[in-house]
C-alpha beads as a LAMMPS data file, in Angstrom:
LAMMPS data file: protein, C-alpha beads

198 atoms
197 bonds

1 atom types
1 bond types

-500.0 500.0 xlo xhi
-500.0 500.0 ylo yhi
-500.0 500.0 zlo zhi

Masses

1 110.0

Atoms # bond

1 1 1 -13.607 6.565 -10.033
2 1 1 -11.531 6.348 -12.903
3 1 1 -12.392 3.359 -14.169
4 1 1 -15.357 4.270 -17.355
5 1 1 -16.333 7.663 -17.385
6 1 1 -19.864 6.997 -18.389
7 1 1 -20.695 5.444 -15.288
8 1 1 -18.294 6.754 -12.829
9 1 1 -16.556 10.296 -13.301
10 1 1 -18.155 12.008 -16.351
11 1 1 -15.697 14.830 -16.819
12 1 1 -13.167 12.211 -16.711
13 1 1 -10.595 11.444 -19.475
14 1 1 -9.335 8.314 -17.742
15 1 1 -10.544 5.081 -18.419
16 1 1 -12.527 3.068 -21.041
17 1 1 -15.877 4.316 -22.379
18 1 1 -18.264 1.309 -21.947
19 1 1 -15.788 -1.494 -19.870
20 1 1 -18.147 -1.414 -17.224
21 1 1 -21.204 -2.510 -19.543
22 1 1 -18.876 -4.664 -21.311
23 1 1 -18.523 -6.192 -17.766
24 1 1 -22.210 -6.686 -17.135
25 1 1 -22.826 -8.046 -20.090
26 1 1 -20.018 -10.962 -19.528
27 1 1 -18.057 -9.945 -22.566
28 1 1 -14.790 -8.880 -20.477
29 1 1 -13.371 -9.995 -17.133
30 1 1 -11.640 -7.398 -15.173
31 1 1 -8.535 -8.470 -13.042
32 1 1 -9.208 -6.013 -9.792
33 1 1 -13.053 -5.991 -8.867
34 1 1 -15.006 -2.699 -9.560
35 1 1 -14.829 -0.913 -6.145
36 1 1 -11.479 -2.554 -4.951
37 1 1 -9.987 0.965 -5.142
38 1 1 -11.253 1.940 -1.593
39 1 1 -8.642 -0.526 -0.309
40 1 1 -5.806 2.145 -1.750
41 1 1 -7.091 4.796 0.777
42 1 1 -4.339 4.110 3.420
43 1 1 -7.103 5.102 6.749
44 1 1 -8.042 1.585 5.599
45 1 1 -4.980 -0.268 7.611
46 1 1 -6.116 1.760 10.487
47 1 1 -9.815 -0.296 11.035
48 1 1 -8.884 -3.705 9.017
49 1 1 -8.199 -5.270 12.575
50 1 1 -11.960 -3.998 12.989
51 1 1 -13.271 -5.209 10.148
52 1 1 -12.124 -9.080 10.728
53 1 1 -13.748 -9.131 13.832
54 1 1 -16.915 -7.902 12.560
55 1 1 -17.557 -9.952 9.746
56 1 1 -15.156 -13.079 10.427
57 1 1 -16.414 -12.703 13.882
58 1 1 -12.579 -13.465 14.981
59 1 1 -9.195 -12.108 15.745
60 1 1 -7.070 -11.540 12.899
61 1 1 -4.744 -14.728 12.066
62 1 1 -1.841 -12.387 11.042
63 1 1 -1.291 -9.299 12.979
64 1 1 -1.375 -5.914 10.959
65 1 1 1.144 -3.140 11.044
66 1 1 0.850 -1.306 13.991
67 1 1 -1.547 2.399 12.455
68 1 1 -1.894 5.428 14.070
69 1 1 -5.190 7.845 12.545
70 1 1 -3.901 11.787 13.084
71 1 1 -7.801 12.007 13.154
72 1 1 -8.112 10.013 16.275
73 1 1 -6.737 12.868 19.063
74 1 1 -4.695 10.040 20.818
75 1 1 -3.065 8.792 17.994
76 1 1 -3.037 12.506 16.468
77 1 1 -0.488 13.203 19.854
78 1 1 1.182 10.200 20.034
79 1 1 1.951 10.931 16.098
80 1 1 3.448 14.674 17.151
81 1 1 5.267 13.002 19.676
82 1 1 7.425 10.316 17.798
83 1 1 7.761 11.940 14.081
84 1 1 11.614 11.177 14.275
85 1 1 10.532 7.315 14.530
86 1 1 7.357 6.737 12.458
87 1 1 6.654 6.322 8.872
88 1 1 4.128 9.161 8.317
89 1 1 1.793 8.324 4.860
90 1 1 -0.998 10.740 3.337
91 1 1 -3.669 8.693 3.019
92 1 1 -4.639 10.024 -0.467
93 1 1 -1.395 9.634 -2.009
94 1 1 0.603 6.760 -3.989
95 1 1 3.755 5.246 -5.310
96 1 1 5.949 6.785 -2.479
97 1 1 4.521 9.824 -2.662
98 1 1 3.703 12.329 0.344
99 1 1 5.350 10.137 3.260
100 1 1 7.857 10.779 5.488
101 1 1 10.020 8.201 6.862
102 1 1 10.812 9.436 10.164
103 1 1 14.366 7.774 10.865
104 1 1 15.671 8.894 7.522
105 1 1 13.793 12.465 7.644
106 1 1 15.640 15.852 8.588
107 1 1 14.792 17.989 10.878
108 1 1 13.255 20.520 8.685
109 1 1 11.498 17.387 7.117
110 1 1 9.996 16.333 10.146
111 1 1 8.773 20.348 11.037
112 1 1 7.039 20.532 7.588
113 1 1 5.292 17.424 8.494
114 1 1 4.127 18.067 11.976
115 1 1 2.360 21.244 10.031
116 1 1 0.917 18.807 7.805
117 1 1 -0.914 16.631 10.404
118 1 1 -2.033 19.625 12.098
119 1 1 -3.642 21.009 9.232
120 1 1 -5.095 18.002 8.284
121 1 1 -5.433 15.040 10.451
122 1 1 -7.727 13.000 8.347
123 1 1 -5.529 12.871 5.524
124 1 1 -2.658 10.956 7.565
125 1 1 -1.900 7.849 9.175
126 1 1 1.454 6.511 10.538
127 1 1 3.183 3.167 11.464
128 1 1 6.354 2.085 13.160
129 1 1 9.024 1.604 10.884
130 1 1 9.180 -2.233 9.643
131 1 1 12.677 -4.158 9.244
132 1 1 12.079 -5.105 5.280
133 1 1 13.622 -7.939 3.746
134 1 1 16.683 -8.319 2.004
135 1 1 16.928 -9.742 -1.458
136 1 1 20.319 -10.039 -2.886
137 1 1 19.951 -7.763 -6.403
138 1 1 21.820 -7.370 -9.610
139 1 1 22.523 -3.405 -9.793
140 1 1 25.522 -3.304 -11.965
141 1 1 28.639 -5.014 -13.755
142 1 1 27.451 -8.154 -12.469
143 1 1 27.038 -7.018 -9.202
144 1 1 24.814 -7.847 -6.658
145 1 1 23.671 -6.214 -3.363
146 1 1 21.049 -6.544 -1.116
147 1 1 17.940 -4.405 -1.003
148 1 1 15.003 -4.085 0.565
149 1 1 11.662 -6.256 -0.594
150 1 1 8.199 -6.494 0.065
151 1 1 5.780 -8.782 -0.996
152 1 1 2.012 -8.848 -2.926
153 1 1 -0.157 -11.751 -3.151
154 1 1 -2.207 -12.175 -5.557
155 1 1 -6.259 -13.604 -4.703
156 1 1 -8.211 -14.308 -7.994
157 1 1 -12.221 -13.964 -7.040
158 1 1 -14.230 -16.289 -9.366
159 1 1 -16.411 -19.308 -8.669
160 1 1 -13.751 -20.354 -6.328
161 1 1 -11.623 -17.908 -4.654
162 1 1 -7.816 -18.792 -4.663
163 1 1 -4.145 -17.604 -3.836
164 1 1 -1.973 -17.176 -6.386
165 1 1 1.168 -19.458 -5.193
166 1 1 3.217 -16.767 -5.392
167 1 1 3.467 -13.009 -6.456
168 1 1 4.994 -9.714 -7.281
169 1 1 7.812 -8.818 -4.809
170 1 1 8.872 -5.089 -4.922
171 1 1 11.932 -4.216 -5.087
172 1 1 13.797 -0.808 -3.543
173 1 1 16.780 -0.473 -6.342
174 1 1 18.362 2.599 -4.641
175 1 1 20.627 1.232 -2.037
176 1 1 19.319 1.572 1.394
177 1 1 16.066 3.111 1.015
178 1 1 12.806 1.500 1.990
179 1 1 10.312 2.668 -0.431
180 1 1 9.689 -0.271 -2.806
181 1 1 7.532 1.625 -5.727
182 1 1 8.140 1.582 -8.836
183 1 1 7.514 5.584 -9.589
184 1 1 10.101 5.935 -6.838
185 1 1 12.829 4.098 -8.742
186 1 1 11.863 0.664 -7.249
187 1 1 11.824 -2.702 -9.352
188 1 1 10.053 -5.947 -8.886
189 1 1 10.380 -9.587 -9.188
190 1 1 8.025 -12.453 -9.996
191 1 1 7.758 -14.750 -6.997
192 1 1 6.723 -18.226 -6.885
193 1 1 5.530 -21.046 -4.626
194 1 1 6.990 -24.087 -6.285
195 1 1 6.154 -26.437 -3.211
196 1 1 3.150 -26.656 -1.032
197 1 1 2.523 -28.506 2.527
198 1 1 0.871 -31.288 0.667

Bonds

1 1 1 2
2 1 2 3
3 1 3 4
4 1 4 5
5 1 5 6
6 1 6 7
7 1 7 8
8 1 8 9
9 1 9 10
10 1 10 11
11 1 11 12
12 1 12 13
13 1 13 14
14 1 14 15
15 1 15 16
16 1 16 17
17 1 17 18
18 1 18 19
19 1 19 20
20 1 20 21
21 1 21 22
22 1 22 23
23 1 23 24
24 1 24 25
25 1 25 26
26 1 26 27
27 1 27 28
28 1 28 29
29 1 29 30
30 1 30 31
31 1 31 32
32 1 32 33
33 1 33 34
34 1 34 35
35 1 35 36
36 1 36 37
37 1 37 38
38 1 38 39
39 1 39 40
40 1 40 41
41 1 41 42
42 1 42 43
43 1 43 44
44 1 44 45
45 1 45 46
46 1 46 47
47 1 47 48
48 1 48 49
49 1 49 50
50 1 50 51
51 1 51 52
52 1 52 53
53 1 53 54
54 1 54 55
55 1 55 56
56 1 56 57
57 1 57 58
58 1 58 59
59 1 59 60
60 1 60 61
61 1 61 62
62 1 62 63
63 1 63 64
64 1 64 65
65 1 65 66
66 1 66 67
67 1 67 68
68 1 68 69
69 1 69 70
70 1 70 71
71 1 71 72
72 1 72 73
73 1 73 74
74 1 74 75
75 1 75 76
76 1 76 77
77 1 77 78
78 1 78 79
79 1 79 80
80 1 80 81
81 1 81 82
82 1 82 83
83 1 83 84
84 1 84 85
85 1 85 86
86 1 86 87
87 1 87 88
88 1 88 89
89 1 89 90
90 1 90 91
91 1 91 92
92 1 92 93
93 1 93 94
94 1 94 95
95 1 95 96
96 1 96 97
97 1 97 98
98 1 98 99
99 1 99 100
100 1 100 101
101 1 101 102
102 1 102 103
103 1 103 104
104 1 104 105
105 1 105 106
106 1 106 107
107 1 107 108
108 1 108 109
109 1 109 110
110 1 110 111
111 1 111 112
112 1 112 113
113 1 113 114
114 1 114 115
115 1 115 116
116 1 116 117
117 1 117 118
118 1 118 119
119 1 119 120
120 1 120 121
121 1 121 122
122 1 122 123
123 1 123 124
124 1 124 125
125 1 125 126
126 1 126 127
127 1 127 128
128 1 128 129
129 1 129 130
130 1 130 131
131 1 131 132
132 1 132 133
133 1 133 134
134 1 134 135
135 1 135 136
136 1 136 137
137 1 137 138
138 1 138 139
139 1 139 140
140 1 140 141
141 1 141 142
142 1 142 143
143 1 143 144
144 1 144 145
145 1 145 146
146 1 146 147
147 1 147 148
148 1 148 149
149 1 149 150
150 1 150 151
151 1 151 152
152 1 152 153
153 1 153 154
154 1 154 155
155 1 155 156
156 1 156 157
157 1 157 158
158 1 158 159
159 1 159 160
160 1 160 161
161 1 161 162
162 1 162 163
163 1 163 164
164 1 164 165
165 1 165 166
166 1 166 167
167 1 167 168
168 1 168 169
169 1 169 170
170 1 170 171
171 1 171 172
172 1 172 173
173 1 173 174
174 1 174 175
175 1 175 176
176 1 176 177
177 1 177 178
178 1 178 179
179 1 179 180
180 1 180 181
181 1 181 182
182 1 182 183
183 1 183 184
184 1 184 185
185 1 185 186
186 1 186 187
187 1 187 188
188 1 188 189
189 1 189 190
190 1 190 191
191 1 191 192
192 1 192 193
193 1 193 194
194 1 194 195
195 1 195 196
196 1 196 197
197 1 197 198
């Protein structure tokens, strides 16, 4: 949306005037693919099982994170039901933002929350809470502890598509907390693949 404003969001004072004709015209490459943002809406984990069996026409080789929809009324109880344990995300948030991480939460964390998804199922998803990582890390006076990591590949689209061999892995700086984002005080690392299976 916020990509050029005079093709996308007119009353928009994000983005660069004219990238996206730029684009057309082959006169700048772009490194995320126009339309790649609808993958940040976090209801997306929820149906990406889904989606690889309808246009792979197969089973997903690795399993995704188990995702609960508050829209779905199942997953909307089951939700209510285990606040204390889940990891509780709005789906139109970012960086850390507007998530509650259940085994970490107080009470009167949790009871704002379970208002939340009741007044607005749609905008919430949850998942178990996953065991990150561990990354030994240099935090101060040449010390190092271990935090918690998660990792992004990297796939560049062109006239072939290929994996990066390697990444960006995120960092949580703040010693024993899980959220890895950088505009929640996390860090990050290059990662790289310096042998293959060949």
């Amino acid at each position: 949306d916020f990509l050029d404003p005079t093709v996308f969001r007119r009353d928009s004072m994000l983005g660069v005037p004219g990238l996206v004709n730029a684009y057309r015209a082959g006169n700048v490459s772009l490194a995320n693919s126009i339309g790649t943002g609808i993958a940040d809406d976090k209801v997306m984990y929820y149906f990406v099982p889904r989606m690889i069996k309808y246009y792979l026409d197969q089973d997903p080789i690795i399993p995704n994170v188990d995702t609960h929809l508050a829209s779905e009324e199942a997953d909307k109880k089951y939700i209510l039901e285990n606040l204390e344990q889940l990891v509780v995300k709005a789906a139109n948030e970012s960086g850390g933002y507007g998530m509650l991480i259940g085994p970490k939460a107080t009470k009167a964390e949790i009871a704002e929350f379970r208002k939340k998804v009741e007044a607005e199922p749609r905008n919430y998803i949850a998942q178990p809470t996953i065991s990150l990582s561990r990354h030994p890390t240099h935090v101060n006076d040449g010390l190092f502890e271990g935090r918690h990591v998660d990792f992004r590949p990297y796939v560049i689209y062109g006239e072939k598509i290929v994996t990066v061999p390697g990444g960006l892995t995120r960092v949580a700086l703040r010693k024993g907390s899980l959220v890895v984002n950088s505009s929640q005080g996390g860090g990050s690392k290059d990662t790289w693949v310096l042998y293959g299976d060949e």
